[in-house]
C-alpha positions in Angstrom: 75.3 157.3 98.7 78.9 159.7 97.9 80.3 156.6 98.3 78.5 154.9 95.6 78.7 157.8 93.3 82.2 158.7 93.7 84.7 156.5 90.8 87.6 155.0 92.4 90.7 156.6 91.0 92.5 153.3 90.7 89.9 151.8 89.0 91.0 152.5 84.9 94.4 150.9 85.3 95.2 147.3 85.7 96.6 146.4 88.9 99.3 144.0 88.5 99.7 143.4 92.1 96.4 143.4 94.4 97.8 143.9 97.3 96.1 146.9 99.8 99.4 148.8 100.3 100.8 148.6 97.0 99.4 148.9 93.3 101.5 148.2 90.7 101.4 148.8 86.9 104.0 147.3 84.0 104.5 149.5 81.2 105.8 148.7 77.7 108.2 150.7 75.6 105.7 152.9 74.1 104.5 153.7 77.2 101.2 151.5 77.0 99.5 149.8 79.9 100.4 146.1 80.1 98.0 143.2 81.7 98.7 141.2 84.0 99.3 137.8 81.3 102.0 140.6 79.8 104.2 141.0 83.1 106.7 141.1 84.0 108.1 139.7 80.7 107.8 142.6 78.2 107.7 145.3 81.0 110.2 148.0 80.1 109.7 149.9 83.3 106.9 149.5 86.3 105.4 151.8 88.8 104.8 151.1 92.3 102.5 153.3 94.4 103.1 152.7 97.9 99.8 153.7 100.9 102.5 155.0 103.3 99.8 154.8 106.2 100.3 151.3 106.4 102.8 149.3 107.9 102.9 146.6 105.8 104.0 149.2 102.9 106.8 150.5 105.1 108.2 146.9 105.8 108.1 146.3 101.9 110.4 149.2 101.6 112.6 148.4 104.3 113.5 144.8 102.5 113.3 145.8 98.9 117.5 145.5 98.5 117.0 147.1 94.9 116.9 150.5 96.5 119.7 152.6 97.9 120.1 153.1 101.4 119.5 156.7 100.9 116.2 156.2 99.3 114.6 154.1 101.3 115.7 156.5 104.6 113.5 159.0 102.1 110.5 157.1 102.1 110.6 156.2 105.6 111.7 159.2 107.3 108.8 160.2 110.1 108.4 164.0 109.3 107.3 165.7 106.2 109.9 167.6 104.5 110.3 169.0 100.8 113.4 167.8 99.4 115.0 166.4 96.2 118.4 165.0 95.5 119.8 163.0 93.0 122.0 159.8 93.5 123.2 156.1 92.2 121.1 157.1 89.4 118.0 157.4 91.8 116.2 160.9 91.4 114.3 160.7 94.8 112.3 163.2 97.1 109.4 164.6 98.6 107.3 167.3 96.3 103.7 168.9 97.1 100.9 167.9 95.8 97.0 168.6 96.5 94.6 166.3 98.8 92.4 164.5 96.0 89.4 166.1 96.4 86.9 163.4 97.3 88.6 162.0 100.8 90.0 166.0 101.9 89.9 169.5 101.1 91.4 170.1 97.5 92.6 173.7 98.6 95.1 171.8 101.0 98.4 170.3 100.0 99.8 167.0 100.8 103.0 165.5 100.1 104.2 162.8 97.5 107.5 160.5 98.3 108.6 159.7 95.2 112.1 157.8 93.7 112.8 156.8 89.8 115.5 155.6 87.7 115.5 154.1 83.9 113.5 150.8 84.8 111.2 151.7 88.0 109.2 154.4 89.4 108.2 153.9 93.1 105.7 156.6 94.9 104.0 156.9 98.3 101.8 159.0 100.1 100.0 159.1 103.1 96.7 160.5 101.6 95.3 160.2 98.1 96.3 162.7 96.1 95.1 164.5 93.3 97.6 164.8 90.8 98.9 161.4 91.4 95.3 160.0 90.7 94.6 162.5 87.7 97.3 161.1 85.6 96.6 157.4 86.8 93.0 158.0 85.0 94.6 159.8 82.0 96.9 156.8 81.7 94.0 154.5 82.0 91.8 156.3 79.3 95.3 156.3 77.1 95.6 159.7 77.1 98.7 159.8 78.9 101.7 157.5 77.4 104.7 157.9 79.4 107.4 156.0 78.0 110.0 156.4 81.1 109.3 156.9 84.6 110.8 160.8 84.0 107.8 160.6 82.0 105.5 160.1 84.7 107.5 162.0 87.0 106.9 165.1 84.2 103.4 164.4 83.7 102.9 164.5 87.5 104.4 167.4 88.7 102.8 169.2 85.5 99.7 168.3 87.0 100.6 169.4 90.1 101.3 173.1 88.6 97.9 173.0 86.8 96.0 172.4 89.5 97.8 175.2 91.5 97.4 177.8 88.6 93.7 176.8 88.8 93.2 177.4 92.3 95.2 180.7 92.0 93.1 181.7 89.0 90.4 181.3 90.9 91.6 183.5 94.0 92.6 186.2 91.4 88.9 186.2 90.3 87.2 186.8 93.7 90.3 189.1 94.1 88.6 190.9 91.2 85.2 190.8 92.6 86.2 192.3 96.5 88.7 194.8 94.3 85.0 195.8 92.0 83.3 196.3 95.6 86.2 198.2 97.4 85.9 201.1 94.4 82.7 200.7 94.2 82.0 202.2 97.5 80.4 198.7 98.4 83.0 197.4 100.5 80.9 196.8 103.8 81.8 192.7 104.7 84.5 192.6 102.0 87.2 192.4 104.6 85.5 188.8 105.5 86.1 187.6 102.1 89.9 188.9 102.0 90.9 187.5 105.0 90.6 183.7 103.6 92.0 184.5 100.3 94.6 186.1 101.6 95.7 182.5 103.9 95.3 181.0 100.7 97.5 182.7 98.6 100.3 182.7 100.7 100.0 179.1 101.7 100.1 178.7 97.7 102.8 180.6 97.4 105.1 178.9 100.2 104.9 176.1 98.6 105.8 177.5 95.7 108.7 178.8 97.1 109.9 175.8 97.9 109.5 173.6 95.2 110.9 176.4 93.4 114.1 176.6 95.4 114.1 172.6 95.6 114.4 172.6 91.3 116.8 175.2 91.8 118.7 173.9 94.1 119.4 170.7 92.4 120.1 172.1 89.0 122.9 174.1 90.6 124.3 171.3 93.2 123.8 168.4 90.7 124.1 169.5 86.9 127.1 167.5 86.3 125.9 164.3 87.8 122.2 164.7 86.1 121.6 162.7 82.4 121.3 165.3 79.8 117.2 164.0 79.7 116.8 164.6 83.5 118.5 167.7 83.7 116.5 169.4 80.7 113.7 168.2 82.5 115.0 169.5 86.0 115.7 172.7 84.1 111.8 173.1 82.1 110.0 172.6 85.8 112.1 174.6 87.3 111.1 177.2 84.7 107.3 176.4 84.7 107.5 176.9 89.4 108.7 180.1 88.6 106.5 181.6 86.4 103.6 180.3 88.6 105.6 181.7 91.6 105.6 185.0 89.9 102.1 185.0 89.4 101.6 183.9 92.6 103.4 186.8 94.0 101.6 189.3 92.4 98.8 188.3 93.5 99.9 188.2 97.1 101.0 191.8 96.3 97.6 192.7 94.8 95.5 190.8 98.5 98.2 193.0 100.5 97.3 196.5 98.4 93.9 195.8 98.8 93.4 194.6 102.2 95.7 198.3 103.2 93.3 200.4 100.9 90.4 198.4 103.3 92.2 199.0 106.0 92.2 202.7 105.1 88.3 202.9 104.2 87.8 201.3 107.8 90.3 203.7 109.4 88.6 206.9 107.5 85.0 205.4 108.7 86.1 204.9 112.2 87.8 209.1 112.1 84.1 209.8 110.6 82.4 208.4 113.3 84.4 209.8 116.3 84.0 212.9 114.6 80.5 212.6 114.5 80.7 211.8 118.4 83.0 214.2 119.6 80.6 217.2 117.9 77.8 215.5 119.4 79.6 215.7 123.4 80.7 219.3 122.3 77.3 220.6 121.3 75.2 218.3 124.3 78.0 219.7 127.0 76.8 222.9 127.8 73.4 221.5 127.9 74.2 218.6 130.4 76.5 221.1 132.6 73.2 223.8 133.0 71.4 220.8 133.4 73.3 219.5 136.1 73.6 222.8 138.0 69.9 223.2 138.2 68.8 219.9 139.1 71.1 220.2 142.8 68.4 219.8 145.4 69.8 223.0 147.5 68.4 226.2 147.9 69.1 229.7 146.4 68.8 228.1 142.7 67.7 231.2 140.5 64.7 231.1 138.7 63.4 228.1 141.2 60.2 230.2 142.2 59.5 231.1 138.8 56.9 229.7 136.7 58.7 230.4 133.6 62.0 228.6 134.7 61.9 225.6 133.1 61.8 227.6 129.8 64.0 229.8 130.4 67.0 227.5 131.3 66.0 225.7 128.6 66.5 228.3 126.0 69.5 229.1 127.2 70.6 225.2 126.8 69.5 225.4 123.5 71.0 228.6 122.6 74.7 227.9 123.8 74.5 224.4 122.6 73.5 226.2 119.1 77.0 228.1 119.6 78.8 225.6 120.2 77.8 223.7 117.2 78.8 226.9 115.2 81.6 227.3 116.4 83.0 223.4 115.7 81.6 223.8 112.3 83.4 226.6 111.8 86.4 225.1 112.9 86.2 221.8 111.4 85.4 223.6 108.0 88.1 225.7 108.4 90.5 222.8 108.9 89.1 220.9 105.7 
Protein backbone atom coordinates (compact mmCIF):
# COMPACT_ATOMS: atom_id res chain seq x y z
CA UNK A 1 0.00 0.00 0.00
CA UNK A 2 3.36 2.62 0.95
CA UNK A 3 4.35 1.41 -2.14
CA UNK A 4 1.44 2.58 -4.07
CA UNK A 5 1.32 5.85 -2.29
CA UNK A 6 4.83 6.81 -2.31
CA UNK A 7 5.77 9.08 -5.93
CA UNK A 8 8.74 7.83 -7.54
CA UNK A 9 11.32 10.54 -7.43
CA UNK A 10 12.37 9.99 -11.02
CA UNK A 11 9.22 10.13 -12.23
CA UNK A 12 8.89 14.34 -13.18
CA UNK A 13 11.93 14.28 -15.45
CA UNK A 14 12.25 12.67 -18.80
CA UNK A 15 14.51 9.84 -18.94
CA UNK A 16 16.47 9.96 -21.96
CA UNK A 17 18.00 6.63 -21.47
CA UNK A 18 15.83 3.77 -19.77
CA UNK A 19 18.18 1.82 -18.77
CA UNK A 20 17.93 0.41 -14.79
CA UNK A 21 21.49 1.62 -13.88
CA UNK A 22 21.52 4.77 -15.48
CA UNK A 23 19.04 7.74 -16.00
CA UNK A 24 19.91 10.33 -18.14
CA UNK A 25 18.57 13.84 -18.79
CA UNK A 26 19.77 16.48 -21.78
CA UNK A 27 19.62 19.97 -20.91
CA UNK A 28 19.44 23.06 -23.13
CA UNK A 29 21.24 26.35 -22.66
CA UNK A 30 18.69 27.87 -20.50
CA UNK A 31 18.81 25.18 -18.40
CA UNK A 32 15.36 23.61 -19.52
CA UNK A 33 14.57 19.93 -19.63
CA UNK A 34 14.89 18.44 -23.16
CA UNK A 35 12.76 15.23 -24.57
CA UNK A 36 13.93 12.68 -25.86
CA UNK A 37 13.04 13.83 -30.00
CA UNK A 38 15.37 16.93 -28.69
CA UNK A 39 18.65 14.82 -27.89
CA UNK A 40 21.34 14.76 -28.13
CA UNK A 41 21.21 17.37 -30.88
CA UNK A 42 20.51 20.70 -28.99
CA UNK A 43 21.79 19.34 -25.63
CA UNK A 44 24.21 21.85 -24.17
CA UNK A 45 25.18 19.66 -21.26
CA UNK A 46 23.61 16.19 -19.86
CA UNK A 47 23.45 14.49 -16.61
CA UNK A 48 23.99 10.99 -15.86
CA UNK A 49 22.98 9.38 -12.57
CA UNK A 50 24.61 6.21 -12.12
CA UNK A 51 22.77 3.14 -9.31
CA UNK A 52 26.33 2.26 -8.02
CA UNK A 53 24.85 -1.01 -6.54
CA UNK A 54 24.79 -2.51 -9.82
CA UNK A 55 27.31 -3.97 -11.82
CA UNK A 56 26.32 -3.18 -14.90
CA UNK A 57 26.74 0.70 -13.85
CA UNK A 58 30.21 0.02 -12.73
CA UNK A 59 31.27 -1.68 -16.18
CA UNK A 60 29.73 1.49 -17.89
CA UNK A 61 32.13 3.54 -16.09
CA UNK A 62 35.00 1.49 -16.50
CA UNK A 63 34.63 1.82 -20.53
CA UNK A 64 33.32 5.34 -20.80
CA UNK A 65 37.04 6.69 -22.41
CA UNK A 66 35.60 10.35 -21.99
CA UNK A 67 36.58 10.22 -18.39
CA UNK A 68 39.91 10.61 -16.81
CA UNK A 69 41.64 7.85 -15.25
CA UNK A 70 41.43 9.53 -12.01
CA UNK A 71 37.74 9.96 -12.06
CA UNK A 72 36.67 6.90 -12.91
CA UNK A 73 39.22 5.28 -10.00
CA UNK A 74 36.69 7.87 -7.89
CA UNK A 75 33.65 6.29 -8.82
CA UNK A 76 34.85 2.92 -8.52
CA UNK A 77 36.89 2.95 -5.51
CA UNK A 78 35.37 0.05 -2.85
CA UNK A 79 35.26 2.26 0.42
CA UNK A 80 33.41 5.36 1.24
CA UNK A 81 35.55 8.24 1.68
CA UNK A 82 34.79 12.16 1.58
CA UNK A 83 37.00 13.74 -0.84
CA UNK A 84 37.14 16.44 -3.60
CA UNK A 85 39.83 17.35 -5.97
CA UNK A 86 39.97 19.12 -8.98
CA UNK A 87 41.60 17.99 -12.35
CA UNK A 88 41.70 17.92 -16.43
CA UNK A 89 38.94 20.26 -15.91
CA UNK A 90 36.99 17.42 -13.93
CA UNK A 91 35.69 18.69 -10.49
CA UNK A 92 35.10 15.16 -8.98
CA UNK A 93 34.51 13.63 -5.42
CA UNK A 94 32.55 12.12 -2.88
CA UNK A 95 30.17 14.63 -0.59
CA UNK A 96 27.43 13.57 2.09
CA UNK A 97 24.19 13.58 1.57
CA UNK A 98 20.99 12.25 3.52
CA UNK A 99 19.19 8.68 2.80
CA UNK A 100 15.90 9.80 0.88
CA UNK A 101 13.53 9.29 3.34
CA UNK A 102 11.10 6.69 1.81
CA UNK A 103 13.72 3.56 1.27
CA UNK A 104 16.02 4.60 4.81
CA UNK A 105 16.20 6.69 7.78
CA UNK A 106 16.37 10.48 6.65
CA UNK A 107 18.43 11.30 9.97
CA UNK A 108 21.30 9.05 8.40
CA UNK A 109 23.73 10.22 5.84
CA UNK A 110 24.84 8.55 2.66
CA UNK A 111 27.33 9.49 0.19
CA UNK A 112 27.04 10.97 -3.43
CA UNK A 113 30.07 10.23 -6.17
CA UNK A 114 29.86 12.91 -8.21
CA UNK A 115 32.29 14.37 -11.35
CA UNK A 116 31.41 17.59 -13.79
CA UNK A 117 33.00 19.66 -16.26
CA UNK A 118 31.44 22.36 -18.91
CA UNK A 119 29.38 19.69 -21.00
CA UNK A 120 28.51 16.65 -18.45
CA UNK A 121 27.55 16.02 -15.01
CA UNK A 122 27.88 12.27 -14.01
CA UNK A 123 26.56 11.09 -10.29
CA UNK A 124 26.30 7.80 -8.41
CA UNK A 125 25.18 6.46 -5.36
CA UNK A 126 24.58 3.38 -3.74
CA UNK A 127 21.22 4.45 -2.09
CA UNK A 128 18.64 7.02 -3.16
CA UNK A 129 19.28 10.06 -1.81
CA UNK A 130 17.50 12.88 -0.74
CA UNK A 131 18.95 15.89 -2.01
CA UNK A 132 19.79 14.32 -5.20
CA UNK A 133 16.06 13.40 -5.68
CA UNK A 134 14.78 16.84 -4.23
CA UNK A 135 16.28 18.83 -6.92
CA UNK A 136 15.47 16.09 -9.74
CA UNK A 137 11.65 16.97 -8.76
CA UNK A 138 12.34 20.73 -8.57
CA UNK A 139 13.82 20.39 -12.05
CA UNK A 140 10.95 18.50 -13.22
CA UNK A 141 8.21 20.93 -11.87
CA UNK A 142 10.72 23.81 -13.58
CA UNK A 143 11.52 25.32 -10.58
CA UNK A 144 15.03 24.60 -10.75
CA UNK A 145 16.88 25.74 -14.16
CA UNK A 146 20.43 24.93 -13.96
CA UNK A 147 22.15 26.16 -16.92
CA UNK A 148 25.63 24.29 -16.22
CA UNK A 149 26.37 21.29 -14.41
CA UNK A 150 28.15 23.77 -11.51
CA UNK A 151 24.57 24.62 -11.46
CA UNK A 152 23.33 21.42 -10.39
CA UNK A 153 26.30 20.72 -8.55
CA UNK A 154 25.23 24.21 -6.42
CA UNK A 155 21.72 23.44 -6.29
CA UNK A 156 22.63 19.99 -4.82
CA UNK A 157 24.83 20.56 -2.21
CA UNK A 158 22.55 23.65 -1.18
CA UNK A 159 20.11 21.14 -0.70
CA UNK A 160 22.14 19.10 1.06
CA UNK A 161 22.83 22.08 3.73
CA UNK A 162 19.09 22.76 3.95
CA UNK A 163 18.16 19.64 4.85
CA UNK A 164 20.96 19.43 7.54
CA UNK A 165 20.00 22.98 9.05
CA UNK A 166 16.46 21.35 9.24
CA UNK A 167 17.34 18.38 11.09
CA UNK A 168 19.59 20.61 13.43
CA UNK A 169 16.77 22.98 13.89
CA UNK A 170 14.82 20.44 14.92
CA UNK A 171 17.39 18.97 17.60
CA UNK A 172 17.78 22.60 18.88
CA UNK A 173 14.05 22.54 19.59
CA UNK A 174 13.73 19.39 21.69
CA UNK A 175 17.14 20.74 23.05
CA UNK A 176 14.81 23.54 24.17
CA UNK A 177 12.18 21.40 25.52
CA UNK A 178 14.66 18.85 27.89
CA UNK A 179 16.56 22.48 28.72
CA UNK A 180 12.47 23.91 29.90
CA UNK A 181 12.26 20.50 32.01
CA UNK A 182 15.89 20.45 33.46
CA UNK A 183 15.00 24.19 35.17
CA UNK A 184 11.86 23.32 35.68
CA UNK A 185 12.69 20.83 38.29
CA UNK A 186 10.92 18.27 35.89
CA UNK A 187 13.84 16.54 34.63
CA UNK A 188 13.00 12.88 35.76
CA UNK A 189 13.54 10.66 32.10
CA UNK A 190 15.02 13.71 30.46
CA UNK A 191 18.42 12.03 30.32
CA UNK A 192 16.66 9.37 27.84
CA UNK A 193 15.83 12.06 25.52
CA UNK A 194 19.48 13.68 25.55
CA UNK A 195 21.29 10.74 25.06
CA UNK A 196 19.88 10.30 21.20
CA UNK A 197 20.12 13.93 20.51
CA UNK A 198 23.26 14.11 21.62
CA UNK A 199 24.48 10.97 18.88
CA UNK A 200 22.77 13.06 16.55
CA UNK A 201 24.39 16.15 16.78
CA UNK A 202 27.64 15.10 16.74
CA UNK A 203 27.24 12.69 13.86
CA UNK A 204 25.83 16.07 12.17
CA UNK A 205 28.50 17.79 13.07
CA UNK A 206 31.28 15.30 11.73
CA UNK A 207 30.20 15.49 8.78
CA UNK A 208 30.22 18.89 8.80
CA UNK A 209 33.57 18.90 9.72
CA UNK A 210 34.47 17.28 6.92
CA UNK A 211 32.84 18.66 4.12
CA UNK A 212 33.95 21.78 5.68
CA UNK A 213 37.60 20.92 5.59
CA UNK A 214 37.01 19.20 2.07
CA UNK A 215 35.87 23.00 0.58
CA UNK A 216 38.58 24.28 2.47
CA UNK A 217 41.03 22.22 1.45
CA UNK A 218 40.59 22.59 -2.20
CA UNK A 219 40.23 26.37 -2.17
CA UNK A 220 43.66 26.49 -0.62
CA UNK A 221 45.44 23.47 -2.73
CA UNK A 222 43.64 24.35 -6.04
CA UNK A 223 42.79 28.25 -6.39
CA UNK A 224 45.03 28.75 -9.14
CA UNK A 225 43.92 25.86 -11.25
CA UNK A 226 39.93 26.48 -10.45
CA UNK A 227 37.87 28.79 -13.26
CA UNK A 228 37.03 31.97 -11.68
CA UNK A 229 33.02 30.55 -11.77
CA UNK A 230 34.06 27.28 -9.83
CA UNK A 231 36.21 28.81 -7.45
CA UNK A 232 33.57 31.63 -6.39
CA UNK A 233 31.43 28.82 -6.10
CA UNK A 234 34.05 26.60 -4.10
CA UNK A 235 34.46 29.74 -2.09
CA UNK A 236 30.28 30.56 -1.25
CA UNK A 237 29.89 26.65 0.00
CA UNK A 238 32.59 26.72 1.73
CA UNK A 239 31.18 29.77 3.43
CA UNK A 240 27.51 28.47 3.77
CA UNK A 241 29.40 24.62 5.77
CA UNK A 242 30.74 26.85 8.06
CA UNK A 243 28.19 28.83 9.28
CA UNK A 244 26.09 25.54 9.59
CA UNK A 245 29.19 24.07 11.31
CA UNK A 246 29.11 26.92 13.74
CA UNK A 247 25.71 26.36 14.56
CA UNK A 248 26.16 22.98 14.72
CA UNK A 249 28.84 23.41 17.37
CA UNK A 250 26.98 25.31 19.55
CA UNK A 251 24.66 23.20 19.74
CA UNK A 252 26.84 20.34 20.57
CA UNK A 253 28.12 22.80 23.27
CA UNK A 254 24.59 23.55 24.48
CA UNK A 255 23.72 19.00 24.56
CA UNK A 256 27.23 18.85 26.48
CA UNK A 257 26.21 21.88 29.20
CA UNK A 258 23.04 20.32 29.62
CA UNK A 259 23.68 16.71 29.77
CA UNK A 260 26.73 17.93 32.83
CA UNK A 261 24.00 20.16 34.67
CA UNK A 262 21.80 16.49 34.42
CA UNK A 263 24.58 14.87 35.38
CA UNK A 264 24.81 17.06 38.46
CA UNK A 265 20.94 16.99 39.41
CA UNK A 266 21.49 13.01 39.26
CA UNK A 267 24.73 13.22 41.28
CA UNK A 268 22.95 15.68 43.98
CA UNK A 269 19.86 13.11 44.07
CA UNK A 270 22.05 10.19 44.46
CA UNK A 271 24.20 12.34 47.70
CA UNK A 272 20.32 12.92 48.88
CA UNK A 273 19.51 9.56 49.04
CA UNK A 274 22.65 8.08 50.71
CA UNK A 275 22.20 10.66 53.00
CA UNK A 276 18.84 9.72 53.67
CA UNK A 277 20.31 6.09 54.22
CA UNK A 278 23.17 6.59 56.15
CA UNK A 279 20.82 8.60 58.95
CA UNK A 280 18.50 5.83 58.72
CA UNK A 281 21.62 2.97 59.70
CA UNK A 282 22.84 5.60 62.27
CA UNK A 283 19.49 6.13 64.02
CA UNK A 284 18.27 1.98 63.57
CA UNK A 285 22.01 0.96 64.95
CA UNK A 286 21.67 1.23 68.34
CA UNK A 287 18.32 -0.39 68.11
CA UNK A 288 19.55 -3.45 66.12
CA UNK A 289 22.82 -3.77 68.45
CA UNK A 290 20.36 -3.95 71.90
CA UNK A 291 18.36 -6.00 69.80
CA UNK A 292 20.79 -8.32 69.03
CA UNK A 293 22.30 -8.66 72.52
CA UNK A 294 19.01 -9.64 74.00
CA UNK A 295 17.80 -12.04 71.65
CA UNK A 296 21.28 -14.55 72.45
CA UNK A 297 19.61 -17.68 73.72
CA UNK A 298 22.11 -17.84 76.96
CA UNK A 299 21.55 -17.31 80.33
CA UNK A 300 22.13 -14.44 82.86
CA UNK A 301 20.37 -11.90 80.19
CA UNK A 302 18.99 -9.04 82.62
CA UNK A 303 15.57 -8.28 82.77
CA UNK A 304 14.86 -11.98 81.23
CA UNK A 305 12.50 -12.88 84.29
CA UNK A 306 10.87 -9.79 84.18
CA UNK A 307 7.42 -9.15 82.94
CA UNK A 308 8.21 -5.72 82.04
CA UNK A 309 11.34 -6.45 79.92
CA UNK A 310 10.25 -6.33 76.72
CA UNK A 311 9.25 -2.60 77.44
CA UNK A 312 11.85 -1.67 79.04
CA UNK A 313 14.52 -2.61 76.37
CA UNK A 314 12.44 -1.18 74.19
CA UNK A 315 12.33 2.24 75.55
CA UNK A 316 15.70 2.31 75.80
CA UNK A 317 15.93 1.33 71.90
CA UNK A 318 13.78 4.04 71.27
CA UNK A 319 15.40 6.54 73.44
CA UNK A 320 19.14 6.15 72.22
CA UNK A 321 17.90 5.78 68.65
CA UNK A 322 16.10 9.28 69.42
CA UNK A 323 19.79 10.60 70.36
CA UNK A 324 21.31 9.46 67.75
CA UNK A 325 18.98 11.06 65.32
CA UNK A 326 19.67 14.43 67.30
CA UNK A 327 22.73 14.24 67.27
CA UNK A 328 23.26 13.62 63.14
CA UNK A 329 20.76 16.44 62.75
CA UNK A 330 22.74 18.50 64.68
CA UNK A 331 25.63 17.68 62.80
CA UNK A 332 24.39 17.63 59.42
CA UNK A 333 22.74 21.11 60.15
CA UNK A 334 25.67 22.36 61.37
CA UNK A 335 27.70 21.36 58.27
CA UNK A 336 24.95 23.00 55.90
Amino acid sequence: MADNLTPDPTSLIPKLHDDDFVITHGFDPEGVLLRKASFPSEAAWIWKSYALADARARRAIQSDADLPELVREAFLSTGDQYQISYADGWLFGELPDLQHEHYGDPRELGYLRFAFNGKVFISGRRHPLQSVDDVRQSIGRGRIKPAAPIALFNAIFRRFLELLKAEIAKLAETLDSIEDHIVGENWQGERERLVPVRRQIVVFHRYLTAATSLFRHIDHADRRALPEDLDDLIEGLSRRAETLHAEGDQLQQRARLLQDELMAKLTDQSNRFLYVLSVMTAVLLPSTVISGLFGMNTGGLPLASSDQGFWIVALVALAISAMVFLIVRKIGGSRS
